[in-house]
Backbone bond lengths (Angstrom), bond angles and torsions (degrees), N, CA, C in turn:
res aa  C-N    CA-C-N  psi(-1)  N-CA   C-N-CA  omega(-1)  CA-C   N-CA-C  phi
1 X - - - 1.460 - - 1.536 110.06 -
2 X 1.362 106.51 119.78 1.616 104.77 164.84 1.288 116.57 -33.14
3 X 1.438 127.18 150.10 1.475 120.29 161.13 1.453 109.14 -80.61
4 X 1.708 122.59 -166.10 1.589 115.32 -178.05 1.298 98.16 -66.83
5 X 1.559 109.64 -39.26 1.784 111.37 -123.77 2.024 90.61 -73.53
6 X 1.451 114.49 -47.34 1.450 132.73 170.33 2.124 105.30 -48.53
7 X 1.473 110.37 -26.06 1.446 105.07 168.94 1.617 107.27 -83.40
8 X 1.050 108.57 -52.68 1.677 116.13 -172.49 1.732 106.50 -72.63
9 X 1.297 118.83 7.85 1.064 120.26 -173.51 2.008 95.96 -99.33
10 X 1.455 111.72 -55.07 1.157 150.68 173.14 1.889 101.54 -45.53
11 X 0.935 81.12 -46.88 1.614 103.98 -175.76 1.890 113.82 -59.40
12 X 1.552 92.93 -51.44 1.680 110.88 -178.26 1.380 101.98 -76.49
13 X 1.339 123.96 -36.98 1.570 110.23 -167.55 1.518 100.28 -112.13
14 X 1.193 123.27 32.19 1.118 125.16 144.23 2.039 118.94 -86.66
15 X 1.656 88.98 -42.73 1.288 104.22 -170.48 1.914 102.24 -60.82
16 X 1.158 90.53 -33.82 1.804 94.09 -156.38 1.547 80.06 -80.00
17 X 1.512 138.51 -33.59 1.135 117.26 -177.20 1.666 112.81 -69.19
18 X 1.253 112.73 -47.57 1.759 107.62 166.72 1.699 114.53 -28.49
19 X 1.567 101.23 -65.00 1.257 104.94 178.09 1.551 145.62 -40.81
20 X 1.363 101.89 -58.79 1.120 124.66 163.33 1.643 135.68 -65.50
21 X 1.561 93.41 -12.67 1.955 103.17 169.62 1.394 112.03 -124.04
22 X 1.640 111.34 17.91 0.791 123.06 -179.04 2.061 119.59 -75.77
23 X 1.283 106.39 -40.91 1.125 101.23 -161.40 1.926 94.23 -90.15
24 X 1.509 126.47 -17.67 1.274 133.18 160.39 1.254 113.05 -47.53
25 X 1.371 112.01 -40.61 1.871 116.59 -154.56 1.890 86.07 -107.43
26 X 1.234 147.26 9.43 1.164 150.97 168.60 2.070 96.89 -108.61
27 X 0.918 118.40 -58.71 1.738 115.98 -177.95 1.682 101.87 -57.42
28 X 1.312 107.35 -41.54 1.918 107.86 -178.07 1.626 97.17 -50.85
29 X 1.572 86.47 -56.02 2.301 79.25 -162.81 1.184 107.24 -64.64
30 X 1.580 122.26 -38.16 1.495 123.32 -169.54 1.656 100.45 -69.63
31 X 0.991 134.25 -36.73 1.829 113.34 151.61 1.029 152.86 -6.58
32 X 1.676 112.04 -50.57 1.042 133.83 176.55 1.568 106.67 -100.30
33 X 1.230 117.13 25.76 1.335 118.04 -177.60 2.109 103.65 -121.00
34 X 1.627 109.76 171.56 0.922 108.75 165.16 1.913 98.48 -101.78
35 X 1.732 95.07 170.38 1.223 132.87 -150.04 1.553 81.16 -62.56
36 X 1.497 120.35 -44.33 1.164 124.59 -143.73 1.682 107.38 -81.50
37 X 1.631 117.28 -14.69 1.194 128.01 -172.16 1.909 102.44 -112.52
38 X 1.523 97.27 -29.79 1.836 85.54 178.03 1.293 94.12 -83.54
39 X 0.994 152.80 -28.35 1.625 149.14 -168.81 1.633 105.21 -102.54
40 X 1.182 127.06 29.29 1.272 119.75 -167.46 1.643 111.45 -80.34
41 X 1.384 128.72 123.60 1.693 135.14 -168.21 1.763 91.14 -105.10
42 X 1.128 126.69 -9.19 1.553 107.39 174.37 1.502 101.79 -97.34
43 X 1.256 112.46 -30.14 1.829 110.37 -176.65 1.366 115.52 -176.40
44 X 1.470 76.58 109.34 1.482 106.78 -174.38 2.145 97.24 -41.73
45 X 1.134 121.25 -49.50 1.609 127.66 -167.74 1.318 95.67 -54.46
46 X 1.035 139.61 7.14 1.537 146.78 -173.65 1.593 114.35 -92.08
47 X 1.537 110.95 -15.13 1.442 112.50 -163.53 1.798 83.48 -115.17
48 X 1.249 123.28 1.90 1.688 124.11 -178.22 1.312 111.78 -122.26
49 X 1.721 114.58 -9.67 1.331 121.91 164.94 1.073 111.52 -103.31
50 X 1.244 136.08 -45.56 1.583 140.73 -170.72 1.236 120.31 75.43
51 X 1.630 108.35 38.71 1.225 115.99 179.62 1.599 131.14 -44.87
52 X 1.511 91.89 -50.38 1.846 83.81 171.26 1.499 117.36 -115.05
53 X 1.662 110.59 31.14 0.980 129.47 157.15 2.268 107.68 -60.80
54 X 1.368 75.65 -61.67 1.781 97.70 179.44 1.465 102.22 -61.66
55 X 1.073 132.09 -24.38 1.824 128.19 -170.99 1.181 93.31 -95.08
56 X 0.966 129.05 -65.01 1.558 135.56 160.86 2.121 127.06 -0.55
57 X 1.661 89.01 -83.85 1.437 112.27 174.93 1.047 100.72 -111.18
58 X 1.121 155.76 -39.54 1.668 158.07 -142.86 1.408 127.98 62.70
59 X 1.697 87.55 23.57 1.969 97.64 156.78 0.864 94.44 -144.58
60 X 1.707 100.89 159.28 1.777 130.84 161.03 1.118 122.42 -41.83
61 X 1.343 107.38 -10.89 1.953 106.91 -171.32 1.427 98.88 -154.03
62 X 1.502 115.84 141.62 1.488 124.70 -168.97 1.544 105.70 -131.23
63 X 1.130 124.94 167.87 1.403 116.34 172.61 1.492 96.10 -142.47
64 X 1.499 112.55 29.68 1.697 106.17 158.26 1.459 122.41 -56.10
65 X 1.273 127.34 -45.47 1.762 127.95 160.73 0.814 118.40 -29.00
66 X 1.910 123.34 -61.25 1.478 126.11 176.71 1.567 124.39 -45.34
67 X 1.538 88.40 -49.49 1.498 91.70 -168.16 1.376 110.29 -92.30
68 X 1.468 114.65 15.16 2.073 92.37 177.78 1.582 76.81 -99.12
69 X 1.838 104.33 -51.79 1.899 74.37 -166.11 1.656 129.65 -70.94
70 X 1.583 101.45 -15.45 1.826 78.08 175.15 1.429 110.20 -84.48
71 X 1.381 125.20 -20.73 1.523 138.48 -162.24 1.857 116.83 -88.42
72 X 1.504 94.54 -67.74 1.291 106.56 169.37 1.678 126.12 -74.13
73 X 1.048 124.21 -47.96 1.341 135.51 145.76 1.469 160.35 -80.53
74 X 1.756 74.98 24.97 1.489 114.19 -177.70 1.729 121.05 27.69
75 X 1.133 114.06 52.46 1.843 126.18 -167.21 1.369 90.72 -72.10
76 X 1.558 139.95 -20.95 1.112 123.23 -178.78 1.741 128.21 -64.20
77 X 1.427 93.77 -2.54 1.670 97.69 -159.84 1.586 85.79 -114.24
78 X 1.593 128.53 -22.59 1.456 104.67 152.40 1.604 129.67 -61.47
79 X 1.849 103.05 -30.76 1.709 108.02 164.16 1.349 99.39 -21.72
80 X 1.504 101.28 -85.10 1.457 138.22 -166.12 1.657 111.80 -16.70
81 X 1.807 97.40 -54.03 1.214 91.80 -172.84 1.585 110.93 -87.02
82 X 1.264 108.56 -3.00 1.502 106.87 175.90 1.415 123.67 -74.29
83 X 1.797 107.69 -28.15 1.183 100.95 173.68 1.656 112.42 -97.45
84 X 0.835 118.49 32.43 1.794 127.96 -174.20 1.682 94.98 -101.03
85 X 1.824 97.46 -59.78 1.484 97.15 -178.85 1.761 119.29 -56.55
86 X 1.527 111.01 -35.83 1.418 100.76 -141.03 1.622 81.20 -88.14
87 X 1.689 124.78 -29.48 1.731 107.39 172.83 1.362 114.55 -51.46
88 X 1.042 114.14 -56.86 1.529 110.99 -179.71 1.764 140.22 -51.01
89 X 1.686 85.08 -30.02 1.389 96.80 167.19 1.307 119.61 -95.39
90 X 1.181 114.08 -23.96 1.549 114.24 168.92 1.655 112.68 -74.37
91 X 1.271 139.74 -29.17 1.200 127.99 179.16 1.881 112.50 -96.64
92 X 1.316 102.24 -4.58 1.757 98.41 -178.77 1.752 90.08 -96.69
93 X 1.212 118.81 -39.18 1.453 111.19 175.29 1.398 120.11 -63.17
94 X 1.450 124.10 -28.17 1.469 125.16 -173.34 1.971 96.88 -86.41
95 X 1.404 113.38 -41.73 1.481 95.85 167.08 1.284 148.73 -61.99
96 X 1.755 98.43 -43.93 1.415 93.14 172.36 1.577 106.38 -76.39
97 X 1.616 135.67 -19.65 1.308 132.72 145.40 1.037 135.29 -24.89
98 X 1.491 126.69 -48.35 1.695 124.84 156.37 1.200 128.14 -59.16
99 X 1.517 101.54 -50.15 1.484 107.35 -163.89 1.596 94.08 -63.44
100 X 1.646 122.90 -59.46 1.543 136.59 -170.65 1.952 96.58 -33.76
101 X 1.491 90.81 -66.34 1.334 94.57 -171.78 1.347 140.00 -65.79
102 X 1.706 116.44 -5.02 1.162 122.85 168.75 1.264 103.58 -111.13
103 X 1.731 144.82 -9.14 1.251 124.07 126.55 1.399 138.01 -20.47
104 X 1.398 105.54 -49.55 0.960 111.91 -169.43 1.723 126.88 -93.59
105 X 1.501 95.89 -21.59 1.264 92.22 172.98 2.291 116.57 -85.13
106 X 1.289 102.40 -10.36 1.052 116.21 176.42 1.659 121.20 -87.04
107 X 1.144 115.60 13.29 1.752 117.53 -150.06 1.144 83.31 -104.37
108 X 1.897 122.27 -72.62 1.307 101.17 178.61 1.695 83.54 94.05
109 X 1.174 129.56 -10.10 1.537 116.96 173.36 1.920 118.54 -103.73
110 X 1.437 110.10 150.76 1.584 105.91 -155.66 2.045 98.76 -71.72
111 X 1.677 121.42 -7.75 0.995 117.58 160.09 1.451 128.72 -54.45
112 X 1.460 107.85 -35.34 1.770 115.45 178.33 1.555 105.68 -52.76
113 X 1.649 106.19 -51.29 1.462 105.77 176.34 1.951 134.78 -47.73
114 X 0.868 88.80 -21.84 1.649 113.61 -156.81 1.664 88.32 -105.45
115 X 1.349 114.09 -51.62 1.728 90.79 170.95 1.645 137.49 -81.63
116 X 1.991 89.77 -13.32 1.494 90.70 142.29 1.314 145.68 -64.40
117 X 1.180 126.38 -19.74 1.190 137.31 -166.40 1.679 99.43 -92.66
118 X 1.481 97.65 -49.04 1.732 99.16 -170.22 1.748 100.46 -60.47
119 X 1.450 107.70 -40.18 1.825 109.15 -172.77 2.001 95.59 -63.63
120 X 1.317 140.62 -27.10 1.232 133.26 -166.43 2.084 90.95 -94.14
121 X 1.286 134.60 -68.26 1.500 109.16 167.35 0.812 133.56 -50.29
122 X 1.846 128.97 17.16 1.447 128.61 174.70 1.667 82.91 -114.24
123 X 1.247 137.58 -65.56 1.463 131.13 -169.26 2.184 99.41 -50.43
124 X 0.830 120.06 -43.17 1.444 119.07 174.03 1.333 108.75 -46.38
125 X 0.982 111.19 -32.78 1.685 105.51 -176.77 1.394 149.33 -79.71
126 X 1.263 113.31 85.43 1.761 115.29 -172.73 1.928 113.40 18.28
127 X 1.005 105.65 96.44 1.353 107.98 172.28 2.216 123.12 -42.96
128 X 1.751 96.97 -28.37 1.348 100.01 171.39 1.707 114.10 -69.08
129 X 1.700 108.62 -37.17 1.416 105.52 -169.46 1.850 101.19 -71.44
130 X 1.572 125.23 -22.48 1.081 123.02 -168.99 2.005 105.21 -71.44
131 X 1.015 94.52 -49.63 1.331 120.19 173.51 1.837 122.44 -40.51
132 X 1.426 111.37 -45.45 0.920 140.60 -165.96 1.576 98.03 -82.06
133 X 0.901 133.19 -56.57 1.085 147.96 -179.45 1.703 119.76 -55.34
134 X 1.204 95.08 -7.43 1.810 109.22 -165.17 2.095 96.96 -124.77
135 X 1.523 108.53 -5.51 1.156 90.78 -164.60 2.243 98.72 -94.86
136 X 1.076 107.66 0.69 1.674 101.00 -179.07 1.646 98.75 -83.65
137 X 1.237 136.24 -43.06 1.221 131.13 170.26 1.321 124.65 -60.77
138 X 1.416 109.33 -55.27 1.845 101.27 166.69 1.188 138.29 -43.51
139 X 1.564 113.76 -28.61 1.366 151.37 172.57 2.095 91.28 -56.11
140 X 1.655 73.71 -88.75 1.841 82.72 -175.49 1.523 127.62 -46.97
141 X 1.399 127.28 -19.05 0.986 130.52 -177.13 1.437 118.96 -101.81
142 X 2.055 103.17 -11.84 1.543 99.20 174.09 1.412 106.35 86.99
143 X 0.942 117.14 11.56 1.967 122.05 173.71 1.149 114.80 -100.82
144 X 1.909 127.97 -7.23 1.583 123.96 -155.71 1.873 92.46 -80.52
145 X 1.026 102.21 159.90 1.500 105.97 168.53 1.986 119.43 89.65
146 X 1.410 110.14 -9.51 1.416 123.26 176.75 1.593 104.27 -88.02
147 X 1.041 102.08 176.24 1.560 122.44 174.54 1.286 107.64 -102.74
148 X 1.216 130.30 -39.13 1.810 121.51 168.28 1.728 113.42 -41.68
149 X 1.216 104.62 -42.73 1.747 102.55 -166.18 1.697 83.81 -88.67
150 X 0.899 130.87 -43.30 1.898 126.16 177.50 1.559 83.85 -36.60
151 X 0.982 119.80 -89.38 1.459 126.72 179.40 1.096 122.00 -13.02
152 X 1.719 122.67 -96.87 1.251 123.54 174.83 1.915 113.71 -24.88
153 X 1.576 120.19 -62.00 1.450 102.42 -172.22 1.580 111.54 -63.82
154 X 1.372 113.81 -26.31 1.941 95.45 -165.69 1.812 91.28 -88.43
155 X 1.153 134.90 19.36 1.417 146.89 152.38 1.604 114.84 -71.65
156 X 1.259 95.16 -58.43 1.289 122.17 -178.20 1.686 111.52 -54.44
157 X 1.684 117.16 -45.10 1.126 129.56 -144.28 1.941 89.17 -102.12
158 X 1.306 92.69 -29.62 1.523 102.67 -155.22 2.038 94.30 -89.82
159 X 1.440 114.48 -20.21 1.341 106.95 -174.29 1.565 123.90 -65.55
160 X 1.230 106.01 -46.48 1.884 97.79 164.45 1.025 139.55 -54.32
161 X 1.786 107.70 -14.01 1.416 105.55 172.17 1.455 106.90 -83.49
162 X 1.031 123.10 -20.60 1.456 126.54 -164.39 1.820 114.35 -82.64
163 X 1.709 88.00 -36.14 1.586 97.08 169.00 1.519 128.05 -67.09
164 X 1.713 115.49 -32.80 1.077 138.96 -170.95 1.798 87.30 -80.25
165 X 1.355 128.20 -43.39 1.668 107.51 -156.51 1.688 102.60 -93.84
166 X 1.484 104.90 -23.40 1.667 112.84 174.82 1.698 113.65 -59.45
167 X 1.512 100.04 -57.62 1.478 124.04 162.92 1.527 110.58 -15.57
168 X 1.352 107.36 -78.68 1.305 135.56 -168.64 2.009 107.33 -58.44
169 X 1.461 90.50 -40.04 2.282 95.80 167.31 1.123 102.49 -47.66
170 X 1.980 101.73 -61.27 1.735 110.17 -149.35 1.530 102.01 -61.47
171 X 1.303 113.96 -13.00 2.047 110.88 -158.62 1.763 90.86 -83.23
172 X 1.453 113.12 -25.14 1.397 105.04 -167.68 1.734 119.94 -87.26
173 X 1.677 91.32 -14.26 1.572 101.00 176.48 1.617 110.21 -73.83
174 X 1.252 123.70 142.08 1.503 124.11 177.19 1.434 106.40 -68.10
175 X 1.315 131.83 143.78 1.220 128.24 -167.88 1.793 93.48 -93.34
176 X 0.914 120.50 -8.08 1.534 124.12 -175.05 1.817 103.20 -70.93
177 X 1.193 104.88 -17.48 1.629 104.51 175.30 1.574 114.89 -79.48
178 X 1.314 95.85 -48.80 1.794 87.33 151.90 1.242 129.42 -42.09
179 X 1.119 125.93 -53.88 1.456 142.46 -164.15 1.610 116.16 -61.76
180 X 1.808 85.61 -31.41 1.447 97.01 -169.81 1.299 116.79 -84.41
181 X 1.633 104.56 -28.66 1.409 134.82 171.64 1.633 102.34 -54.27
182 X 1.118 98.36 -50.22 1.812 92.22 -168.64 1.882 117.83 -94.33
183 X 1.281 87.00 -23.44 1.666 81.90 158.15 1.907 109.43 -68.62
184 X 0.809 127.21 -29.81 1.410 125.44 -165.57 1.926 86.74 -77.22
185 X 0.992 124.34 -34.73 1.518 120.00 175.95 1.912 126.54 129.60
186 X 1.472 83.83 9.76 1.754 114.58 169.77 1.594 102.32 -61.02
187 X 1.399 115.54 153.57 1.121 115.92 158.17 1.310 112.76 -102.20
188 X 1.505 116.28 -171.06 1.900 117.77 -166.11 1.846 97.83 -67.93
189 X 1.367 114.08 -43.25 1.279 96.87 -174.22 1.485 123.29 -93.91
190 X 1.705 104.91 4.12 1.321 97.47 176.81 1.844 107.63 -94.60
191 X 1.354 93.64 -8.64 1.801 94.14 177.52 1.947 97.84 -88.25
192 X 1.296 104.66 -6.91 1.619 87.50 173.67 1.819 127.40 -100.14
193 X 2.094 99.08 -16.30 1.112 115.83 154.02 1.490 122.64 -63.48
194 X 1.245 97.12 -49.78 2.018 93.13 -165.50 1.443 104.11 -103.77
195 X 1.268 122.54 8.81 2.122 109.60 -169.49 1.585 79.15 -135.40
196 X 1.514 133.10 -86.33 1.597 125.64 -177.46 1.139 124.46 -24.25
197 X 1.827 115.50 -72.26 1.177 115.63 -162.56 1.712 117.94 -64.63
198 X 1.376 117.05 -24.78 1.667 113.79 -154.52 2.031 80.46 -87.31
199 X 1.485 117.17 -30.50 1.399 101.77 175.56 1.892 125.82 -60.34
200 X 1.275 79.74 -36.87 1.604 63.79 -167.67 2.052 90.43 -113.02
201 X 1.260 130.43 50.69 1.558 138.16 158.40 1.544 99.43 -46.41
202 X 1.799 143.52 -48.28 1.029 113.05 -145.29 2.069 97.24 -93.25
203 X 1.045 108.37 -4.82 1.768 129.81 161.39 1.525 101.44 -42.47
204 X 1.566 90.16 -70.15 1.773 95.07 -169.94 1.606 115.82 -71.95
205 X 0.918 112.59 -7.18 1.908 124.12 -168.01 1.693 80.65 -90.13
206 X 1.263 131.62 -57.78 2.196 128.01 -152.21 1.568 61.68 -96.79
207 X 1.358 170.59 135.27 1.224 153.88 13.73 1.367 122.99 -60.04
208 X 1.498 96.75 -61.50 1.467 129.04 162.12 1.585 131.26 -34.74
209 X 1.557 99.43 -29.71 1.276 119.49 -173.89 1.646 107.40 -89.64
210 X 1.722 90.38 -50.15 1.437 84.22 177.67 1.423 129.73 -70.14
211 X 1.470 120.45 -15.76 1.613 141.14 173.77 1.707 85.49 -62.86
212 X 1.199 132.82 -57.82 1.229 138.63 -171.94 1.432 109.76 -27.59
213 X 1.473 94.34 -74.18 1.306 115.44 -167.83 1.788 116.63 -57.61
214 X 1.494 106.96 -47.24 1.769 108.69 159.50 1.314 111.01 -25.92
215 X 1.507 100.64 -69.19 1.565 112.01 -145.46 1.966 104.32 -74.53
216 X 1.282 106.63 -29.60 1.602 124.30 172.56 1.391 97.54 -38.49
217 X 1.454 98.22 -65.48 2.159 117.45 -120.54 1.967 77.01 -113.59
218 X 1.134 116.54 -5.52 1.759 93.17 161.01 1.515 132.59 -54.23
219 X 0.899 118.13 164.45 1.618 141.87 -165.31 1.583 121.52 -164.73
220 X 1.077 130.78 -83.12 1.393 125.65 167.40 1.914 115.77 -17.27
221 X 1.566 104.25 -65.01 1.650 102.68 -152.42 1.883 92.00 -87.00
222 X 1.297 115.70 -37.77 1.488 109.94 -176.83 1.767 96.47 -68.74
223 X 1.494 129.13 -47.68 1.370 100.01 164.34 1.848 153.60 -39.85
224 X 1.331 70.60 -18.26 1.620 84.77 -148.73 2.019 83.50 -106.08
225 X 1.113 125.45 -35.72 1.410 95.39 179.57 1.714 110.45 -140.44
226 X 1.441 91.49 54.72 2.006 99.37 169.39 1.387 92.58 -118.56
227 X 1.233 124.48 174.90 1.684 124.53 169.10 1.649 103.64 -116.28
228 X 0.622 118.66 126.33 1.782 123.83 173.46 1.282 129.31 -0.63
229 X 1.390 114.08 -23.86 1.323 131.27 175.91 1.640 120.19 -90.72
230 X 1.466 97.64 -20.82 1.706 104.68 175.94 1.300 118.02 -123.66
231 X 1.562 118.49 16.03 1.386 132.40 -163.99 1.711 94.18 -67.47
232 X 1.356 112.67 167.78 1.143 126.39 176.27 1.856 108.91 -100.26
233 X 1.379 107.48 -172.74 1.368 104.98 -177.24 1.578 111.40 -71.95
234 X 1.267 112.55 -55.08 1.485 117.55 -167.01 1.981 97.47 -38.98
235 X 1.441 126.51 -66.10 1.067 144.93 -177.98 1.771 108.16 -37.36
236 X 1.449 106.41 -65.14 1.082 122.80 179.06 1.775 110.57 -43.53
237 X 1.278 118.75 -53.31 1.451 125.08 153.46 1.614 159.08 -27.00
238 X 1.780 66.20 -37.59 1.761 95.82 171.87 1.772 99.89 -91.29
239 X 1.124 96.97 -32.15 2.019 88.16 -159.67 1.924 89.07 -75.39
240 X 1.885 123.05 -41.69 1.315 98.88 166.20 1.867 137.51 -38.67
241 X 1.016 98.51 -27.61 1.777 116.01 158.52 1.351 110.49 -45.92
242 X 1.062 135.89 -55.14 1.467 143.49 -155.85 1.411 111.91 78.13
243 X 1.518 127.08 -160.85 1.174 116.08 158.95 1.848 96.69 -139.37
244 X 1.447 107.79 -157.38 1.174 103.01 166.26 1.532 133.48 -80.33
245 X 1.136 100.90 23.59 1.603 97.78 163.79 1.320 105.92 -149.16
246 X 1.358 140.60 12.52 1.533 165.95 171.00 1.745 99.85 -115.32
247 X 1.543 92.23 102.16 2.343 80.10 165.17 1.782 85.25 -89.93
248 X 1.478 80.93 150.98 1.560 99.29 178.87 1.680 96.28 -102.29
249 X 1.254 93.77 -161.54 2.043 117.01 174.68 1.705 89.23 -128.23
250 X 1.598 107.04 88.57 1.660 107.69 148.01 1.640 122.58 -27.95
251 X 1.380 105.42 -58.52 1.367 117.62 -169.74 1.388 112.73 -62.45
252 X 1.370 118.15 -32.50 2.109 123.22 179.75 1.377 93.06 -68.26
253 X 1.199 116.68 -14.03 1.853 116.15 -152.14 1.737 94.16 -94.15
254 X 1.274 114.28 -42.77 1.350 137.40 167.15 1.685 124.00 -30.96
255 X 1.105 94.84 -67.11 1.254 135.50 -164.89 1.750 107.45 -69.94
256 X 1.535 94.45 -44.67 1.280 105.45 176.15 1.741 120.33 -81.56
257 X 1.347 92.77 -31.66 1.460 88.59 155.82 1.607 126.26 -34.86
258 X 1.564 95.39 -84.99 1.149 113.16 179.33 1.669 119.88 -47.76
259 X 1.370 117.78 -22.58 1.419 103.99 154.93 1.299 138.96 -99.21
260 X 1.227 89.63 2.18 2.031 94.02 165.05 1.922 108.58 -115.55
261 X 1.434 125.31 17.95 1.219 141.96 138.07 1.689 118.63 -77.06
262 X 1.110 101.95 -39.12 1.714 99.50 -159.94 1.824 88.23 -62.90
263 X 1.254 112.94 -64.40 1.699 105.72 -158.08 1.496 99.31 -52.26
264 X 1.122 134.39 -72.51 1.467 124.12 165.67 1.661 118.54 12.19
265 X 1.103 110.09 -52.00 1.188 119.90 -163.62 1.747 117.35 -84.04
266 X 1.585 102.65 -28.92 1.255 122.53 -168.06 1.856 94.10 -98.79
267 X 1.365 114.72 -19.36 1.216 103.04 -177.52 1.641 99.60 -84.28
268 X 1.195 125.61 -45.52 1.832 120.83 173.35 1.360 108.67 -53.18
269 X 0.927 120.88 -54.73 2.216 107.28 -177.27 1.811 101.31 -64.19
270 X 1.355 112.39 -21.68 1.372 103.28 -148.69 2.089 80.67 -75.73
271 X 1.376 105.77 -51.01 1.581 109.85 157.11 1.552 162.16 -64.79
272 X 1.344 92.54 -5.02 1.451 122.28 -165.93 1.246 113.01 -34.04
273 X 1.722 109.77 -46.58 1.460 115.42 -179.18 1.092 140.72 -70.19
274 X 2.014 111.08 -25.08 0.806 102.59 -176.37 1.607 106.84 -100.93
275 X 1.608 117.72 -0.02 1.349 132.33 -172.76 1.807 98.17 -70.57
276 X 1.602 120.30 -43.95 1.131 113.46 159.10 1.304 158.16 -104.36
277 X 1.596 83.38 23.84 1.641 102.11 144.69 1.302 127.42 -109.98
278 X 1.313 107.91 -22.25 1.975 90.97 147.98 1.221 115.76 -57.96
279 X 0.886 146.43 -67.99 1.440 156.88 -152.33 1.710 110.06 -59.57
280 X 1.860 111.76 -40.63 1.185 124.42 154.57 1.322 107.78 -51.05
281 X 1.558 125.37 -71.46 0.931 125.38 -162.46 1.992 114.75 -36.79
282 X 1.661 97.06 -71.78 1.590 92.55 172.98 1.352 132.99 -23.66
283 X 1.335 120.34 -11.80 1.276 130.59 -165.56 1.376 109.66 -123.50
284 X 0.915 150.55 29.53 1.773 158.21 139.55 1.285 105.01 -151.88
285 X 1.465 84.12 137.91 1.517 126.08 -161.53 1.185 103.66 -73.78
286 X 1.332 127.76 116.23 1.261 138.19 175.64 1.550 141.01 -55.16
C-alpha cells in the first residue's frame, strides 16, 4: 500500500498538472469554435456545446480560425519568417557559443572572468532598452524592417546566455582529454571538434533549445523592428487582436496560437532526453 505522503504527493502533481494544461487544452477546443461560443457572457456551457457554433455552420466544430488565419491572413508567411529567424539565430548563437565558451573555459586568464560578468550585465538587461538602442541606426542606414538585423540583435541579446551555459559544460569536461587528444597528434581545434564537442552534444542540444525558445516565443525586438510584411508569428498574433481602434478576429488570434504552440510541444518529447541530460550534465563535476 502506498503510504499518504506518496498519495498526497501524486495528488499535488496531478493537480498542478490539470492546472497548468489546462488553459492549452481549453484554447485547442475553443479553436474549433465560433467567437460567439468561446467568448460566450450568457453561458459559459456554450464554448463545450457549440451552440452557435452548430447555428452558425451546422457542426460542433469549425475550422473557420484555421483557415482565415493561415488562408485568409496568410499567418503562414509569418511561420516562414519565424523559422528563417530562429535557424539563424540558433546556429550563429550555438557557434560563436562553443568556440566563446571553450575559450573561455580553457584560458585560465583573469580576463575570461571579467568578460563573463560583462556578457551576464548585458543578458540582465531589459531586452526593450537593448533594442532601443539599435533602432536610430537601422533607421539611418535603411536596414529597419528586415530579418537580418531581427537577427543580428536577438543574436546579440541571446549570446551571453549561451556563453554562460556552454562555459559552465566546458568547466565540467577534464581538460586532460584535450591533452590526450593532442598528444595523440590532434590539433587544439581538432581535439575540440572530434574529443569535446561529441562529449558534451547533450549541453549544446538544452542550449540550443533554449536559444530556440528566445528566438520562437519573442515579441518585444521582432515587434519593434520587422515591418508587417516580415513580422514573425508571436507579432503576427498580437496584431490578430486588433487594438482599440482596429477590431481584430479573436478567433485568427486563437487558432494561431494553437499552431505555433503545438510544435513546441513535439519539439520537447521529440528531445526530452537529451534536454535532461544536458541539464544533468551541468550539474556533476566531471
Amino acid at each position: 500500500m502506498p503510504s499518504a505522503l506518496t498519495v498526497i504527493s501524486f495528488l499535488l502533481v496531478g493537480l498542478w498538472l490539470v492546472i497548468a494544461a489546462f488553459p492549452f487544452l481549453w484554447t485547442v477546443w475553443g479553436s474549433f469554435k465560433v467567437q460567439a461560443d468561446f467568448f460566450s457572457k450568457a453561458d459559459w456551457t456554450n464554448a463545450l456545446r457549440g451552440t452557435n457554433t452548430i447555428a452558425e455552420t451546422g457542426s460542433a466544430f469549425t475550422l473557420r480560425g484555421y483557415e482565415g488565419a493561415w488562408v485568409q491572413e496568410e499567418f503562414w508567411r509569418a511561420a516562414l519568417n519565424s523559422c528563417i529567424v530562429v535557424f539563424f539565430t540558433v546556429v550563429i548563437s550555438l557557434t560563436f557559443g562553443t568556440l566563446g565558451g571553450y575559450a573561455l573555459a580553457r584560458s585560465g586568464k583573469q580576463y575570461a572572468f571579467w568578460l563573463l560578468m560583462a556578457a551576464l550585465v548585458f543578458r540582465a538587461m531589459p531586452h526593450i532598452t537593448l533594442v532601443s538602442g539599435y533602432l536610430l541606426p537601422f533607421f539611418e542606414w535603411n536596414v529597419w524592417g528586415i530579418l537580418p538585423t531581427t537577427i543580428i540583435v536577438l543574436v546579440a541579446i541571446n549570446q551571453p546566455f549561451t556563453l554562460w551555459m556552454l562555459h559552465s559544460f566546458f568547466l565540467n569536461i577534464p581538460k586532460d582529454m584535450d591533452e590526450s587528444a593532442m598528444v595523440d597528434g590532434c590539433t587544439r581545434f581538432q581535439a575540440f571538434r572530434h574529443v569535446i564537442i561529441p562529449v558534451m552534444w547533450p549541453g549544446v542540444i538544452t542550449t540550443g533549445l533554449f536559444s530556440f525558445l528566445l528566438a520562437y516565443n519573442d515579441f518585444a525586438v521582432t515587434s519593434m523592428l520587422l515591418s508587417e510584411k516580415n513580422e514573425t508569428m508571436i507579432p503576427a498574433i498580437a496584431s490578430f487582436l486588433g487594438t482599440t481602434q482596429v477590431e481584430g478576429n479573436v478567433m485568427f488570434a486563437v487558432a494561431a496560437v494553437v499552431s505555433a504552440t503545438a510544435p513546441l510541444f513535439v519539439l520537447i518529447m521529440f528531445f526530452q532526453r537529451q534536454i535532461v541530460s544536458g541539464l544533468t550534465a551541468g550539474a556533476v563535476k566531471g
